[in-house]
CHARMM-style PDB file with segment names, atoms N, HN, CA, C and O in Angstrom:
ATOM      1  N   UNK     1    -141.079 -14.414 -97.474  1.00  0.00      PROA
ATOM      2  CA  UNK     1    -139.816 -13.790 -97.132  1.00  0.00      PROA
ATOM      3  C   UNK     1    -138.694 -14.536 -97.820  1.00  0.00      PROA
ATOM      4  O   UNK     1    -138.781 -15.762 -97.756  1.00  0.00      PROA
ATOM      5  N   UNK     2    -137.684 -14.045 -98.448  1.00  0.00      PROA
ATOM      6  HN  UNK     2    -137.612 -13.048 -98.499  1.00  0.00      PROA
ATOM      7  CA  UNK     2    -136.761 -14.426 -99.087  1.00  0.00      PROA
ATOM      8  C   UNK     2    -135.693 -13.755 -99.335  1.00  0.00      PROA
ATOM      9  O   UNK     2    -136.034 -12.799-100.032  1.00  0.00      PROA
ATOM     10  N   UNK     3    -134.236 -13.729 -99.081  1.00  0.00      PROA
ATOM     11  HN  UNK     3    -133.960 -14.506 -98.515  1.00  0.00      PROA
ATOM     12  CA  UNK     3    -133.197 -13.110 -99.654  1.00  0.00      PROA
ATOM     13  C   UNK     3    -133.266 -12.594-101.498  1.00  0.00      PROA
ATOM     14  O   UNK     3    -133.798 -13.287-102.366  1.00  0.00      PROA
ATOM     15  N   UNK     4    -132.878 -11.816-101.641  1.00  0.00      PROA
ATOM     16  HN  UNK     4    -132.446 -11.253-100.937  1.00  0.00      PROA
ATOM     17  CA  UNK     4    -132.883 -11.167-103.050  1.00  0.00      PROA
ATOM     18  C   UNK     4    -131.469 -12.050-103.699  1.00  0.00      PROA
ATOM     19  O   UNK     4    -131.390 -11.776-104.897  1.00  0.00      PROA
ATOM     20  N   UNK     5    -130.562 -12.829-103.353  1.00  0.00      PROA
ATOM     21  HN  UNK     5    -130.626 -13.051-102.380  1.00  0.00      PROA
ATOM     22  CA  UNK     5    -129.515 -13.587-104.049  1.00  0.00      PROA
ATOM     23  C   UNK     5    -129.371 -14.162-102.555  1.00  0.00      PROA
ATOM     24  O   UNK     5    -129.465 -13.766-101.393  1.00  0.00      PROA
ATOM     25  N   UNK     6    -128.995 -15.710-103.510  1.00  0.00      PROA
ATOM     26  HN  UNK     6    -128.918 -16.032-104.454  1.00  0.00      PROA
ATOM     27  CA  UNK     6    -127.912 -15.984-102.343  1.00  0.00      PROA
ATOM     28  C   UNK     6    -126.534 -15.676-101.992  1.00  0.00      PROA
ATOM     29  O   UNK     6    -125.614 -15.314-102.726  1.00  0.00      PROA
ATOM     30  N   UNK     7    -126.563 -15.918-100.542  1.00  0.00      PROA
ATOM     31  HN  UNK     7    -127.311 -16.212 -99.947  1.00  0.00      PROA
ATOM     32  CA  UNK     7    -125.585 -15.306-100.075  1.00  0.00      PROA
ATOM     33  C   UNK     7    -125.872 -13.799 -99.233  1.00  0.00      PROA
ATOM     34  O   UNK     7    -125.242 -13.452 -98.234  1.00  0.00      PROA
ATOM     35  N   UNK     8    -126.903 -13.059 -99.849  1.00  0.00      PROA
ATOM     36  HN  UNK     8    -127.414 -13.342-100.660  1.00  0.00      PROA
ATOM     37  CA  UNK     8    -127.072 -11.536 -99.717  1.00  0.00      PROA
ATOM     38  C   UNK     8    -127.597 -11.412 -98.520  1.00  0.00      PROA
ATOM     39  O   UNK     8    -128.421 -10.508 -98.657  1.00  0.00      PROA
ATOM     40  N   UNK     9    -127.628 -11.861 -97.147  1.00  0.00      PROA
ATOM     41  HN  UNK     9    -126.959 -12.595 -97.035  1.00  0.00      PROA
ATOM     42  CA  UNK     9    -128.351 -11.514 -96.518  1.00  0.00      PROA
ATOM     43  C   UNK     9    -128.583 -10.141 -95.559  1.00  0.00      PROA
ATOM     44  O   UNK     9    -129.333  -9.913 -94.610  1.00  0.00      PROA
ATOM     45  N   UNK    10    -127.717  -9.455 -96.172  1.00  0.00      PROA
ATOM     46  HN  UNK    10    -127.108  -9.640 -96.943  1.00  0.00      PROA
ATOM     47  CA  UNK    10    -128.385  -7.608 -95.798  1.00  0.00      PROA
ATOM     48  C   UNK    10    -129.801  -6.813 -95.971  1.00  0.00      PROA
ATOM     49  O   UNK    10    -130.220  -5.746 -95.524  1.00  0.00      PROA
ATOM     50  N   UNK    11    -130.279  -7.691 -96.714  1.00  0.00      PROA
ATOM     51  HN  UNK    11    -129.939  -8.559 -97.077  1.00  0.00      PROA
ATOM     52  CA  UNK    11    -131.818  -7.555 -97.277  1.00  0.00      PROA
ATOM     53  C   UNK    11    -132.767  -8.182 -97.282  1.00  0.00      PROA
ATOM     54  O   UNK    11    -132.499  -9.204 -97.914  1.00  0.00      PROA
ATOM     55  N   UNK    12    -134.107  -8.211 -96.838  1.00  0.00      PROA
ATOM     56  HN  UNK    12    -134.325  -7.381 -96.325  1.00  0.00      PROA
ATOM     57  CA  UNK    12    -134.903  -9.459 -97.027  1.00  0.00      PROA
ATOM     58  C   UNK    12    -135.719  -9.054 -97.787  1.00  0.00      PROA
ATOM     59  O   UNK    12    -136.152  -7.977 -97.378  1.00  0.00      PROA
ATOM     60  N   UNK    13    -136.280  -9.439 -98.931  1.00  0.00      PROA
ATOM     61  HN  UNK    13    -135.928 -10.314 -99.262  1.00  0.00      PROA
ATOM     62  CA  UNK    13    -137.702  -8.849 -99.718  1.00  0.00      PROA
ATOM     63  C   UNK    13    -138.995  -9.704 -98.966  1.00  0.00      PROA
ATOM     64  O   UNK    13    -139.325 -10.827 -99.348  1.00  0.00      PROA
ATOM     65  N   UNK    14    -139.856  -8.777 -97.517  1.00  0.00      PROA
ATOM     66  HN  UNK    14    -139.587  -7.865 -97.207  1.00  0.00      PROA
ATOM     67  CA  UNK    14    -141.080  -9.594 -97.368  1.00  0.00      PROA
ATOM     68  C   UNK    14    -142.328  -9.648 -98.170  1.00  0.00      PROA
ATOM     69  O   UNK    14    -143.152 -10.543 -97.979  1.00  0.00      PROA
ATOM     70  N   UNK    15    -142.512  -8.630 -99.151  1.00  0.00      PROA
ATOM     71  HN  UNK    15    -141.844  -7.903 -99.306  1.00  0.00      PROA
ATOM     72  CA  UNK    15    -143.538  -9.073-100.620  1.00  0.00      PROA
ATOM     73  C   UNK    15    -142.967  -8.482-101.503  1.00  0.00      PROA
ATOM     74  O   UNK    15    -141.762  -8.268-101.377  1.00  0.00      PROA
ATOM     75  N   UNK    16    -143.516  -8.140-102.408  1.00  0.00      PROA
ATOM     76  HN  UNK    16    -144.495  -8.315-102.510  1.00  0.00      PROA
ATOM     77  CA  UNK    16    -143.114  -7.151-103.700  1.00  0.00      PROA
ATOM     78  C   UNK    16    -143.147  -5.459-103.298  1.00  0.00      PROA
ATOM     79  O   UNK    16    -142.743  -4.563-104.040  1.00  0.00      PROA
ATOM     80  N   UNK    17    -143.809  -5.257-101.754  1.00  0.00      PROA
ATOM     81  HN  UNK    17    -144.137  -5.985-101.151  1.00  0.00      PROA
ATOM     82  CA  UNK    17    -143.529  -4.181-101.553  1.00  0.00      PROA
ATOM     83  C   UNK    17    -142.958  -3.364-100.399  1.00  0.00      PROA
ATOM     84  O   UNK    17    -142.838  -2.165-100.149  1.00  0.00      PROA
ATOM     85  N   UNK    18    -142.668  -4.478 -99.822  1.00  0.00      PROA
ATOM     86  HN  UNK    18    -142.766  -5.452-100.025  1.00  0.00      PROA
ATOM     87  CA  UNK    18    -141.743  -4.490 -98.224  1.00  0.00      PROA
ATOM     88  C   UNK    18    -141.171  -5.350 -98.320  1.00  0.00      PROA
ATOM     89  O   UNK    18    -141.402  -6.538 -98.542  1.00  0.00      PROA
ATOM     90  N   UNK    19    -139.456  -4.142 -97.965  1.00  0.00      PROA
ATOM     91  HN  UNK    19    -139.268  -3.176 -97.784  1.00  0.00      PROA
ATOM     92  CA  UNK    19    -137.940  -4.735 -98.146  1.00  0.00      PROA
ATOM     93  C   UNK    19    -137.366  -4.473 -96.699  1.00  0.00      PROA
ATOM     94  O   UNK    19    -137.663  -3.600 -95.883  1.00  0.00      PROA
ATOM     95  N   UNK    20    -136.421  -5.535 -96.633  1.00  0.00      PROA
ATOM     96  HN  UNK    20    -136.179  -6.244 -97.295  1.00  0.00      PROA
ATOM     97  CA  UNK    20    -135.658  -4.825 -95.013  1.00  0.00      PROA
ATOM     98  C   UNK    20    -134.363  -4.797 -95.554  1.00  0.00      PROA
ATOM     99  O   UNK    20    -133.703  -5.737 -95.997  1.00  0.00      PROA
ATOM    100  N   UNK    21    -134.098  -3.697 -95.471  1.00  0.00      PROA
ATOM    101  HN  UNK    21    -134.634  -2.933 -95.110  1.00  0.00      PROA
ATOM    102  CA  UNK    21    -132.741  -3.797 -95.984  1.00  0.00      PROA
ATOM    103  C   UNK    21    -131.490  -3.585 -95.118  1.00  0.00      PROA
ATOM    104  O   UNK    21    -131.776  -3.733 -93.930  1.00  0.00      PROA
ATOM    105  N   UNK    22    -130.388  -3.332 -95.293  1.00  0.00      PROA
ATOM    106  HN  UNK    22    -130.156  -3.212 -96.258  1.00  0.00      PROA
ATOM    107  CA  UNK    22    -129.092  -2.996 -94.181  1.00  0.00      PROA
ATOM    108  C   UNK    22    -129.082  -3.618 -92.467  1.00  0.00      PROA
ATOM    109  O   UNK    22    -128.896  -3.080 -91.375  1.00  0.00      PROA
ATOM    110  N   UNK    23    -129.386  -5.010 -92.916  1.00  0.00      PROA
ATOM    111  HN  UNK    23    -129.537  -5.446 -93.803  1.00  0.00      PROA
ATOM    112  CA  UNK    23    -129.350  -5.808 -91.296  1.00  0.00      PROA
ATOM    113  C   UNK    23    -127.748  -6.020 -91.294  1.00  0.00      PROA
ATOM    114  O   UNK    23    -127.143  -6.468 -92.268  1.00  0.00      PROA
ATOM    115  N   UNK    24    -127.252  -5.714 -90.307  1.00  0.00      PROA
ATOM    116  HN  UNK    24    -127.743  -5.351 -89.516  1.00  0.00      PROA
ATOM    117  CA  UNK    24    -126.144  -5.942 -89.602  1.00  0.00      PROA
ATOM    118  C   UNK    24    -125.861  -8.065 -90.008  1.00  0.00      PROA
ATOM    119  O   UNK    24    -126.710  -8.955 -90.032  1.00  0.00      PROA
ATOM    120  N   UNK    25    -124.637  -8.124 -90.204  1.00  0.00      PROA
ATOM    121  HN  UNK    25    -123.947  -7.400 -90.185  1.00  0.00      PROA
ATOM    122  CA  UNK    25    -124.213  -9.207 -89.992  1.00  0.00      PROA
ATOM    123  C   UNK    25    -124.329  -9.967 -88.502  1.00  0.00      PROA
ATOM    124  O   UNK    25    -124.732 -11.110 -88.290  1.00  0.00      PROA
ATOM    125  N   UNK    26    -123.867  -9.010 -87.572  1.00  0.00      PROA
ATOM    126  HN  UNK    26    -123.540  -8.081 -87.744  1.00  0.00      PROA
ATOM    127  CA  UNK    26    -124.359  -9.640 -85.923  1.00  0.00      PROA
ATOM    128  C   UNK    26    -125.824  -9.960 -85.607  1.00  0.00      PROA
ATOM    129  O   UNK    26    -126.062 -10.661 -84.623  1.00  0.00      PROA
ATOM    130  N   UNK    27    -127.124  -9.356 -86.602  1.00  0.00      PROA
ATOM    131  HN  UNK    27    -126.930  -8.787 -87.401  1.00  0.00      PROA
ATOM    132  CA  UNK    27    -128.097  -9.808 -85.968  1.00  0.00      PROA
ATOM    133  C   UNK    27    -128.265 -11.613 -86.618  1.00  0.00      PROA
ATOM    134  O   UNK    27    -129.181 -12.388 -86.343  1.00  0.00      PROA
ATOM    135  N   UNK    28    -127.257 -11.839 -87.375  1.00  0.00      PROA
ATOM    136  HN  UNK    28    -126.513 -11.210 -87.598  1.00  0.00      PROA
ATOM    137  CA  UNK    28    -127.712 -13.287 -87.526  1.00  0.00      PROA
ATOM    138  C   UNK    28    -126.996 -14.309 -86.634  1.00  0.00      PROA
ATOM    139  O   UNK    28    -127.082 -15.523 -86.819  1.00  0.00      PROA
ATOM    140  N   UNK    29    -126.334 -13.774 -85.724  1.00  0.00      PROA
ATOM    141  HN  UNK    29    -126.265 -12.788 -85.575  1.00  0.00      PROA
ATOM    142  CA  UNK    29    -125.360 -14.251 -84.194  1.00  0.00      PROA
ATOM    143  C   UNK    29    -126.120 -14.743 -83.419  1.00  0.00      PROA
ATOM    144  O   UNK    29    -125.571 -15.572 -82.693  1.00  0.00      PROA
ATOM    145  N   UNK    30    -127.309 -14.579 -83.219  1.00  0.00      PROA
ATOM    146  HN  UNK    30    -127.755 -13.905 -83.809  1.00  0.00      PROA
ATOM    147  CA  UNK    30    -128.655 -14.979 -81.763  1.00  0.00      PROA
ATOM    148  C   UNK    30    -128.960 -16.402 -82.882  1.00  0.00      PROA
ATOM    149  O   UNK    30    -129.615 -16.249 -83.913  1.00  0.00      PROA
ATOM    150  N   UNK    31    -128.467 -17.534 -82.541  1.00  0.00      PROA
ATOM    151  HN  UNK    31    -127.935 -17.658 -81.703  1.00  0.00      PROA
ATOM    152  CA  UNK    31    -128.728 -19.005 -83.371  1.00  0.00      PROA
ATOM    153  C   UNK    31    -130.519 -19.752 -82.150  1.00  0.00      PROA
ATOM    154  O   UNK    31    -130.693 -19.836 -80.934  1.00  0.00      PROA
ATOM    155  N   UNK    32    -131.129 -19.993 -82.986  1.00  0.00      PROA
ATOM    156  HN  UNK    32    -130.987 -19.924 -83.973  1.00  0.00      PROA
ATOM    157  CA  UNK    32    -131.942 -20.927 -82.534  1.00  0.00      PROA
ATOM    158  C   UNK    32    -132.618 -22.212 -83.848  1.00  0.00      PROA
ATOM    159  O   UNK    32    -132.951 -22.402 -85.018  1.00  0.00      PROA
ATOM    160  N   UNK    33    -132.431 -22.866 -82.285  1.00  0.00      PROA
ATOM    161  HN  UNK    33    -132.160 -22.711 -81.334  1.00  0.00      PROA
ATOM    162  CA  UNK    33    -132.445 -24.577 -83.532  1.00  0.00      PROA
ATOM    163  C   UNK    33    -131.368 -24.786 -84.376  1.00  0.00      PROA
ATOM    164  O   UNK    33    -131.553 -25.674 -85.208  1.00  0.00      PROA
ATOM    165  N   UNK    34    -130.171 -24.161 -84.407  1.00  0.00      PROA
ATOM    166  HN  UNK    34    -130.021 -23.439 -83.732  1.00  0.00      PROA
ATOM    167  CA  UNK    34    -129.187 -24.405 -84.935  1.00  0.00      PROA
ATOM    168  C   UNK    34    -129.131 -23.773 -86.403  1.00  0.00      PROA
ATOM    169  O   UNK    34    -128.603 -24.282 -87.391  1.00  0.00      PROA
ATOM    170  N   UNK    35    -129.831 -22.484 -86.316  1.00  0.00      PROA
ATOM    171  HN  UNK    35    -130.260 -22.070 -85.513  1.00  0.00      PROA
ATOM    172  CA  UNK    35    -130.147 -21.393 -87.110  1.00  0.00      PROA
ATOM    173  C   UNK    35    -130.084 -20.023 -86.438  1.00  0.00      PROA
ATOM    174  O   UNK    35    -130.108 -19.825 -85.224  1.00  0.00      PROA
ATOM    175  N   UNK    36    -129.981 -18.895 -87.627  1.00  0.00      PROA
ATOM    176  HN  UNK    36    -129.962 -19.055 -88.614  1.00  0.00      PROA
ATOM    177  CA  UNK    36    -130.156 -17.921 -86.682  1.00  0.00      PROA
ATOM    178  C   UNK    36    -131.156 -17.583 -86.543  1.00  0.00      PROA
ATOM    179  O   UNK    36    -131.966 -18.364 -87.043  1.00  0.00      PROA
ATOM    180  N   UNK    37    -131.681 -16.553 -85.974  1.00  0.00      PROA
ATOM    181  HN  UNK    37    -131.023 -15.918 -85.568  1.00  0.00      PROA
ATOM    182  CA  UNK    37    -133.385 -16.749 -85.654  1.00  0.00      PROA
ATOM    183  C   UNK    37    -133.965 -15.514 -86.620  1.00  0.00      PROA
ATOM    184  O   UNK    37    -135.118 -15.084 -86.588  1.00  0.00      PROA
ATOM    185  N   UNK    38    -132.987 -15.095 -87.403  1.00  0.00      PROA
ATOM    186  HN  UNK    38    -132.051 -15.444 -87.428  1.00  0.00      PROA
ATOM    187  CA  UNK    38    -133.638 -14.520 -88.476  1.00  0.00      PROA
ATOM    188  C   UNK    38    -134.330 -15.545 -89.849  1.00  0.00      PROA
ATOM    189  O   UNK    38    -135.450 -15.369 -90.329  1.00  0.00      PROA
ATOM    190  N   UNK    39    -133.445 -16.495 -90.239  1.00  0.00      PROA
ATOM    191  HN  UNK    39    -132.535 -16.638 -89.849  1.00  0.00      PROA
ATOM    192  CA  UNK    39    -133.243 -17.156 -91.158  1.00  0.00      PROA
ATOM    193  C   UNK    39    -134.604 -18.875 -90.282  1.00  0.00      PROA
ATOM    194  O   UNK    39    -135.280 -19.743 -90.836  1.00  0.00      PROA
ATOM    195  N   UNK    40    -134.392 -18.589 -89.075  1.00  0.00      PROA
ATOM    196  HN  UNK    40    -133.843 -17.885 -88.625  1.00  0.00      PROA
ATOM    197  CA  UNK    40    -135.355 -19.681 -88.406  1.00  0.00      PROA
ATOM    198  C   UNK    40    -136.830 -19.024 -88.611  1.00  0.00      PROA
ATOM    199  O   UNK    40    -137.776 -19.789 -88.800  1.00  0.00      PROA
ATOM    200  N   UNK    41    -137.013 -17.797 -88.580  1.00  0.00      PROA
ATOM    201  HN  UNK    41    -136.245 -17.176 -88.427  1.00  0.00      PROA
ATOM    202  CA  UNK    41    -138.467 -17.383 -88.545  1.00  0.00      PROA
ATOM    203  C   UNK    41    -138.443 -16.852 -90.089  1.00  0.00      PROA
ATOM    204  O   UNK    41    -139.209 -15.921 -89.841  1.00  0.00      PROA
ATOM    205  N   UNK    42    -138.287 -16.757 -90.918  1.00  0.00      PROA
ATOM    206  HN  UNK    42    -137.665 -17.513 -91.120  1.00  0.00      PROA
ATOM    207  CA  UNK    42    -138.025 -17.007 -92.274  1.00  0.00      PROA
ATOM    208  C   UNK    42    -138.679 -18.001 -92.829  1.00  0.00      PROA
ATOM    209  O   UNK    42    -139.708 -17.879 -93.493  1.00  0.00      PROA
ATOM    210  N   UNK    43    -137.910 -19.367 -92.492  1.00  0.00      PROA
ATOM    211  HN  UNK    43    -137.073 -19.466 -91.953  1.00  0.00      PROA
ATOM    212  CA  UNK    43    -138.482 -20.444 -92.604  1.00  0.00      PROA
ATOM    213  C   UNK    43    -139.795 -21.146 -92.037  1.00  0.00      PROA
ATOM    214  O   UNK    43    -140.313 -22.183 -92.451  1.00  0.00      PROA
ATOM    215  N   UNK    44    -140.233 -20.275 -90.919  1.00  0.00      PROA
ATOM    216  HN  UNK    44    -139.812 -19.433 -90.582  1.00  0.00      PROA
ATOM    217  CA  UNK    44    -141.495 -20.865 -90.330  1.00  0.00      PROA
ATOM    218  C   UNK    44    -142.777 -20.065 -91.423  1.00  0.00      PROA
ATOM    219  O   UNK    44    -143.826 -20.613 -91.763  1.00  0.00      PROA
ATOM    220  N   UNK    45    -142.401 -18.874 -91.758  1.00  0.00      PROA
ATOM    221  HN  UNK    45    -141.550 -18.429 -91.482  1.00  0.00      PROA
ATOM    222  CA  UNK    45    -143.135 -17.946 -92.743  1.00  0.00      PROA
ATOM    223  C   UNK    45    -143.485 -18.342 -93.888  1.00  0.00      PROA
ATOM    224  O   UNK    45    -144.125 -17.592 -94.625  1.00  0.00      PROA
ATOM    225  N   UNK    46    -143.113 -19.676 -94.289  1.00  0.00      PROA
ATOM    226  HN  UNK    46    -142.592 -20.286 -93.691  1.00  0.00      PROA
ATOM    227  CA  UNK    46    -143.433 -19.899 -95.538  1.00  0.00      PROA
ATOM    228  C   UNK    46    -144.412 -20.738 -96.169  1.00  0.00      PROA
ATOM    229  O   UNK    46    -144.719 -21.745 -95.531  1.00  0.00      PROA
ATOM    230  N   UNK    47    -144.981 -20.551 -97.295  1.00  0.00      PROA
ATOM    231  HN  UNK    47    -144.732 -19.733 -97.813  1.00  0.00      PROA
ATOM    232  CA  UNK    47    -146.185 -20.790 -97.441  1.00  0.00      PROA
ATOM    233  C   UNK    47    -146.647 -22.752 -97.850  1.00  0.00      PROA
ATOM    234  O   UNK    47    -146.175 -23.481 -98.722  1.00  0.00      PROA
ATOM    235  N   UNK    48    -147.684 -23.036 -96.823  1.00  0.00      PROA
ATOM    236  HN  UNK    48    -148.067 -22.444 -96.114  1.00  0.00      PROA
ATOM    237  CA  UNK    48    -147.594 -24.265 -97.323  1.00  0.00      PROA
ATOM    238  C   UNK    48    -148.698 -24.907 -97.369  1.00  0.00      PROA
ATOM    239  O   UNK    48    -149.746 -24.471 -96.891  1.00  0.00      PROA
ATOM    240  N   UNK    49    -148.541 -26.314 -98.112  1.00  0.00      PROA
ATOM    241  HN  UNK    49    -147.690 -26.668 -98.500  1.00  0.00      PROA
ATOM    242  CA  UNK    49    -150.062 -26.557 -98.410  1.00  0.00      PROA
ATOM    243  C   UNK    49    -149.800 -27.939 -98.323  1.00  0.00      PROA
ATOM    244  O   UNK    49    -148.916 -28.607 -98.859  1.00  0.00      PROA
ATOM    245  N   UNK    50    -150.719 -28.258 -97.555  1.00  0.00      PROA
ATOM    246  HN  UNK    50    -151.437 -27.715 -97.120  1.00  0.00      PROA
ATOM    247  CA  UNK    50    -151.371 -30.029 -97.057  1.00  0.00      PROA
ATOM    248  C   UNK    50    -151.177 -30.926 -97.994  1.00  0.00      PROA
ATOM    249  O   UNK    50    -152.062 -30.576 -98.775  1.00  0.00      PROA
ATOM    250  N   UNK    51    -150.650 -31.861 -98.510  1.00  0.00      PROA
ATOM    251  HN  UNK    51    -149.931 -32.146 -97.875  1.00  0.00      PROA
ATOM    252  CA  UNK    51    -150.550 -32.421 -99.196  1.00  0.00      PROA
ATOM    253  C   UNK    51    -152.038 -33.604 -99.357  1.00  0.00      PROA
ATOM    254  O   UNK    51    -152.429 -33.922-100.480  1.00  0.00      PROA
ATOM    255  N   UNK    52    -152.742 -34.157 -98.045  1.00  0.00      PROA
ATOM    256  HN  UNK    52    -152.424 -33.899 -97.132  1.00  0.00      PROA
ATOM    257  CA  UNK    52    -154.071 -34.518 -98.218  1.00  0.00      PROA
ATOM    258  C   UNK    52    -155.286 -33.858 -98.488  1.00  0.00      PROA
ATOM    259  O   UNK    52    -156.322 -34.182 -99.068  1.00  0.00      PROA
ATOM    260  N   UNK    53    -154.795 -32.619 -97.786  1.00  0.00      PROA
ATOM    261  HN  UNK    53    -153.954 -32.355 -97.315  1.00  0.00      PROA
ATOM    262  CA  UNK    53    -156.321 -31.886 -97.275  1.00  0.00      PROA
ATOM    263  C   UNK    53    -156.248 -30.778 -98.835  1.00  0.00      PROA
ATOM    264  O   UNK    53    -157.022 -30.585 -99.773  1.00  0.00      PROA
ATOM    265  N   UNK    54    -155.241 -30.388 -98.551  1.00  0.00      PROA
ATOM    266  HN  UNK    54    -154.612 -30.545 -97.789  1.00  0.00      PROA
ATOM    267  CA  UNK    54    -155.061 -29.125-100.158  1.00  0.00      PROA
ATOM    268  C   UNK    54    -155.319 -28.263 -99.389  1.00  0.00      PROA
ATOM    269  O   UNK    54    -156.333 -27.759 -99.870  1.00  0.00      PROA
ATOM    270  N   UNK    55    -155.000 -27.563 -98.194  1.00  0.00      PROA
ATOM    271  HN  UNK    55    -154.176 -27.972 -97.803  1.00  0.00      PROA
ATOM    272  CA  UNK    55    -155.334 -26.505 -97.152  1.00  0.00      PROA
ATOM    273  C   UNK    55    -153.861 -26.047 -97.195  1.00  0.00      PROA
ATOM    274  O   UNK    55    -152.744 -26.539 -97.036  1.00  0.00      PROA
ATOM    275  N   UNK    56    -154.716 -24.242 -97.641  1.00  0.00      PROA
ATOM    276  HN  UNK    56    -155.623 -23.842 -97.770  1.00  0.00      PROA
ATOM    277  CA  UNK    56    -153.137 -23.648 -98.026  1.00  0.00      PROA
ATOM    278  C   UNK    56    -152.939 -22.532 -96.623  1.00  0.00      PROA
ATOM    279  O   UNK    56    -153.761 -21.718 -96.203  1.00  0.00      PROA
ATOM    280  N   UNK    57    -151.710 -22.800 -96.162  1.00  0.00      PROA
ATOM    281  HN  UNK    57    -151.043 -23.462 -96.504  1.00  0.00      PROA
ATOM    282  CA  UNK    57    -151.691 -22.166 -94.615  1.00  0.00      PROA
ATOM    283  C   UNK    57    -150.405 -20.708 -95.309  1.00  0.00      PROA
ATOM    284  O   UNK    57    -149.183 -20.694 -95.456  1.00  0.00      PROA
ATOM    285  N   UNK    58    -151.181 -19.981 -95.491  1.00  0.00      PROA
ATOM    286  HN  UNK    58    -152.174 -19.992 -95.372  1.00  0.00      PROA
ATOM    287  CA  UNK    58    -150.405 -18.757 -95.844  1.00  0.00      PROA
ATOM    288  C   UNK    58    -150.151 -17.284 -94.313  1.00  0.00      PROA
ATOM    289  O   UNK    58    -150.951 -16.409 -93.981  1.00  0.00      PROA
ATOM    290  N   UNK    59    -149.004 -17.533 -93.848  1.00  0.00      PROA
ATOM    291  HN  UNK    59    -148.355 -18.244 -94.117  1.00  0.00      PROA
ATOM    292  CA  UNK    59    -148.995 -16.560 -92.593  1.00  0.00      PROA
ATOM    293  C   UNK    59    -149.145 -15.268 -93.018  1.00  0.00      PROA
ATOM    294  O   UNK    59    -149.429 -14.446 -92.146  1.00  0.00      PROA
ATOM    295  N   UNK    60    -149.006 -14.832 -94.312  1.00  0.00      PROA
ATOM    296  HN  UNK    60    -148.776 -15.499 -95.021  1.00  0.00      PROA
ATOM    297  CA  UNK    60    -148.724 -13.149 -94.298  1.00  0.00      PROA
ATOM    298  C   UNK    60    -149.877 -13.381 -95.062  1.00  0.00      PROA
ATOM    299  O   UNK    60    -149.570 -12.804 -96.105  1.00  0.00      PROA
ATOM    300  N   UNK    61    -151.130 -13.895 -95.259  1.00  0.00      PROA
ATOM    301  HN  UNK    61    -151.380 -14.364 -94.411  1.00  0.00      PROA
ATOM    302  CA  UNK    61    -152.238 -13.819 -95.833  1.00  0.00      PROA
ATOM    303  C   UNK    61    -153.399 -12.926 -95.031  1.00  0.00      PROA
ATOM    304  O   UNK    61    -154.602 -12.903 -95.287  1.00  0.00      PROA
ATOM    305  N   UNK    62    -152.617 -12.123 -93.882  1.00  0.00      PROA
ATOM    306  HN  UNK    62    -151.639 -12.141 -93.674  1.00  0.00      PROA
ATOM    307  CA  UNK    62    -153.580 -11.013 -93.401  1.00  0.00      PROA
ATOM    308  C   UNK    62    -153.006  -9.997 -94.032  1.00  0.00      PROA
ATOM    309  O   UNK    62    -153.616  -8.949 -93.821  1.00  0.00      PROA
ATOM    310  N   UNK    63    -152.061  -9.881 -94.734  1.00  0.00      PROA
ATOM    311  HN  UNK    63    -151.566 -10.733 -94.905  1.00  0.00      PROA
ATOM    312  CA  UNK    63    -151.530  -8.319 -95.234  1.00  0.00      PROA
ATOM    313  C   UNK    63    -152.312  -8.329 -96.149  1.00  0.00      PROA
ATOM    314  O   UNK    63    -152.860  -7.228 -96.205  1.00  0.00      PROA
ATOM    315  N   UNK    64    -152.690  -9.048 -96.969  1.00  0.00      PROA
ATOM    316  HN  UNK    64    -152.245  -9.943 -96.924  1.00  0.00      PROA
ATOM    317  CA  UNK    64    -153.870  -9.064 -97.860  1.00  0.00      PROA
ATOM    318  C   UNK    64    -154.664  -7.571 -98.237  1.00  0.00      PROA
ATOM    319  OT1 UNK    64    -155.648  -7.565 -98.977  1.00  0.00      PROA
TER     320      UNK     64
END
């Protein structure tokens, strides 16, 4: 998940073939963790890999 520019956040591109587009500026008003909880679960979505193990933890790796 990623904004298409920064700054843009009316849109999110979640792969190359699902877009969300026309989010309201107020839904980024509900803050958690000192984020909004759009931009907080955004960041939990992203793809990462173990730096010992090399275990790649991909969440949207069931859309597959």
């Amino acid at each position: 998940m990623r904004f298409p520019k920064k700054g843009q956040t009316d849109t999110i591109i979640y792969t190359n073939r699902t877009t969300i587009s026309n989010i309201p500026e107020t839904a980024y008003e509900y803050i958690v963790n000192g984020k909004s909880a759009i931009e907080w679960i955004m960041e939990r979505y992203q793809i990462t890999i173990n730096k010992e193990s090399g275990i790649k933890n991909d969440p949207n790796d069931w859309a597959t």
